[in-house]
Structure formats: C-alpha cells, structure tokens
N, C-alpha and C positions, 0 to 999 in steps of 0.2 A: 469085596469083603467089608463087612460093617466094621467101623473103628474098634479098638477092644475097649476104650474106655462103655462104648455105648452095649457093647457085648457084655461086660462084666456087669453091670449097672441091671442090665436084663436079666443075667443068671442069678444076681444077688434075691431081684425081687420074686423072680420063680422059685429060688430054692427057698426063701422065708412063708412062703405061702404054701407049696407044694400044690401047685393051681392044674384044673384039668385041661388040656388040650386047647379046648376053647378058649381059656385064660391066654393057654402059651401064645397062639395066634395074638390072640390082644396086644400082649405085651411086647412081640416082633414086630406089629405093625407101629408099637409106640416108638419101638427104637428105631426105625425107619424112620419116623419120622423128626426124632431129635436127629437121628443123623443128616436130613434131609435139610432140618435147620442150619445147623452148625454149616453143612456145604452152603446153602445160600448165602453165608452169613461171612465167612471164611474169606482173607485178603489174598493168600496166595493161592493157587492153582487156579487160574480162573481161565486161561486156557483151555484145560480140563472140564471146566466148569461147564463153559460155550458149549463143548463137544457131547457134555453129559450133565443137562440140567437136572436133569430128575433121575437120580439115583436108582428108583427104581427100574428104571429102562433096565439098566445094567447088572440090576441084582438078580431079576427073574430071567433072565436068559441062562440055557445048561450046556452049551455049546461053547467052544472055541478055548484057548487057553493066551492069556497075553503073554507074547514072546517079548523077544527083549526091543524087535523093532520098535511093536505096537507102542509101549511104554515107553520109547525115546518120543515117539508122534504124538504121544498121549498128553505125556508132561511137556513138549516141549525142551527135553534138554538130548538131546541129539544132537547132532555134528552141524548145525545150523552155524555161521558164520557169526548172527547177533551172539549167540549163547558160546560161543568158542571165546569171539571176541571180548564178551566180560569176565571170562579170565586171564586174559592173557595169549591168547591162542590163536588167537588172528589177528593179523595186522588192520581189518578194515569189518565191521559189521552189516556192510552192504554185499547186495546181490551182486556176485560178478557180471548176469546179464545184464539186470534190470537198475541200472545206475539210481541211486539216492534210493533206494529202497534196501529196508532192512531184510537180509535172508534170515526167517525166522519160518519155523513152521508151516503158518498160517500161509504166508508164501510161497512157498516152497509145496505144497500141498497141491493150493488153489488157484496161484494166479503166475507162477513163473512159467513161463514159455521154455527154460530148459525142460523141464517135467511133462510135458502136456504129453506124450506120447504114452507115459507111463501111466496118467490115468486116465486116460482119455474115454475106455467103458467107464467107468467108475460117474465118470462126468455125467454120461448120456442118459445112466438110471438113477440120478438123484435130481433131485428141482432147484437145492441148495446146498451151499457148500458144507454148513454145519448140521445137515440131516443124516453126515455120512455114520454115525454111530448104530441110527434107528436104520437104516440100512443095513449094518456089519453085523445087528446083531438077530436079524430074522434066521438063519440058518447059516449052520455049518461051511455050506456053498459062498454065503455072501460075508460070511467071517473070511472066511481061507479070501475071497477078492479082494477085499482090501488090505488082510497081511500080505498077499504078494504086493500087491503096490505100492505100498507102504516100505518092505522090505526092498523090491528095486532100485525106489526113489535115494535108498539110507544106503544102498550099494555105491549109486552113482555118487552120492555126496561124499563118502568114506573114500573113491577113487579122485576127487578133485579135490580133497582135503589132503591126499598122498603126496600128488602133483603138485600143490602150492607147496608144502613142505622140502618135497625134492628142490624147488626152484627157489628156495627161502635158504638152505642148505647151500646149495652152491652159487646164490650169493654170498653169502657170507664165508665160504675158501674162497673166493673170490677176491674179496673184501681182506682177508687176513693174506693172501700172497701177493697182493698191491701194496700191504703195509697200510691200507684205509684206515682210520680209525672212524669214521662219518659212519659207518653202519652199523645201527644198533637193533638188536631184536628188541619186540613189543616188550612192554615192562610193566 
C-alpha cells in the first residue's frame, strides 16, 4: 500500500484540478515514484528493502494477502534469536546450530542447515536468495509456497523458542530452591 502521506499528496493535487483519467494515471505513477524514492532513500527497513527493491514488483501484483508470518519474514522481527535478543528475550543472538552466527532472518531463511528441509523446493526454483519476492509474487500457487514455508520455518522457531524458555524456567526454580543467587535472567 502506497504511504498515506504520498496518497494524500495525490488526492490533494487530483481534487484541485479535477484532472481526466489520463491525468489520474499521471499523478499515481508520480506517486510511485516519490514513494519509490523515499524507499531508496529510507535508513530503516532495509531488509525489506533487499527483498523488495522496487516497489512496484509489489504494488501490481492482485494476488495473495500478507499473513502475519509473511510480515514477521518480511520486517525481520519474528522470533529470530538476534531480534528477541535486543530486547531482552534471549540470552545469546547467535544460531544455536551455526556457532558465531547471528540467527536473524536472512539466516534463518537461507543458509541455516536447521531449515533446509523446509525450503528446500523453494531453493531449487529460484537462482538467488533475494529473487524470492519476484517468485512469491507470479501467482497465487507461488504466493501460497512461500507462506507455507515461511509459516513452517516461524512454527519450528516458536517451538525452540518454547523449549529454551521451558529450560530458562526451570533453571531458575532451580536456582531459587538451591538458594543460588549467581542466576540472573538477561536484563
């Protein structure tokens, strides 16, 4: 959806004019284009960005609707270890498989060996990692393949994010019926 600033901005100059058709095109393709700017231009989401450089990919597609997995994968803030970890929520922002590597997304997607099963079609029909968008969004078919994958992937992580918790948990009755006071959650 185009920003509302750049929406409003659009409606102000159509409704001052009262322009034909041909105008309105004009003036959506100018606001595409300021918005086109502004994302290039833009410090945070850049993530997002990677995934979706040109706006337009995104906008002309009539297909699919973003769940709420798509939009944890999309922004990056999903149950990812890095992003748990800068608030508080993990003790470590590394992969548990992949030692010195941050679990973030980008990882978690594309290069972690827990995962590979889960996208492993996904892998076979794209050439690169960051083409998966202009893939998801030819059809219906290749929408829905990547929210299941996506959505499994955010299964598996919400299940080891349980288990670390459970085992975070009962150290710490652990900790409180030895009288420890050495154990502190993250802060």
């Amino acid at each position: 959806m185009i920003p509302v600033d750049t929406l409003t901005d659009e409606a102000s100059r159509l409704y001052e004019n009262q322009e034909s058709s041909l105008n309105k095109q004009s003036k959506r393709l100018r606001s595409l284009a300021a918005w086109q700017t502004a994302w290039d231009q833009a410090e945070n989401g850049r993530w997002t960005h990677r995934l979706i450089p040109d706006i337009s990919m995104w906008t002309v597609q009539n297909h699919g609707e973003t769940s709420y997995d798509l939009t944890q994968f999309l922004t990056g803030h999903g149950g990812y270890r890095s992003y748990l970890y800068r608030f508080g929520l993990d003790e470590s922002p590394d992969c548990p498989t992949c030692e010195g590597t941050a679990e973030n997304e980008e990882h978690v997607f594309f290069a972690c060996p827990r995962f590979k099963s889960s996208r492993r079609k996904l892998e076979t029909e794209l050439n690169t990692r960051l083409t998966v968008i202009r893939y998801m969004v030819q059809s219906n078919t290749t929408w829905d393949a990547v929210e299941a994958i996506v959505k499994r992937i955010h299964q598996q992580l919400k299940s080891a994010e349980v288990q670390w918790g459970h085992r975070r948990e009962a150290t710490a009755i652990n900790a409180a019926q030895s009288g420890s006071s050495s154990f502190r959650v993250n802060s």
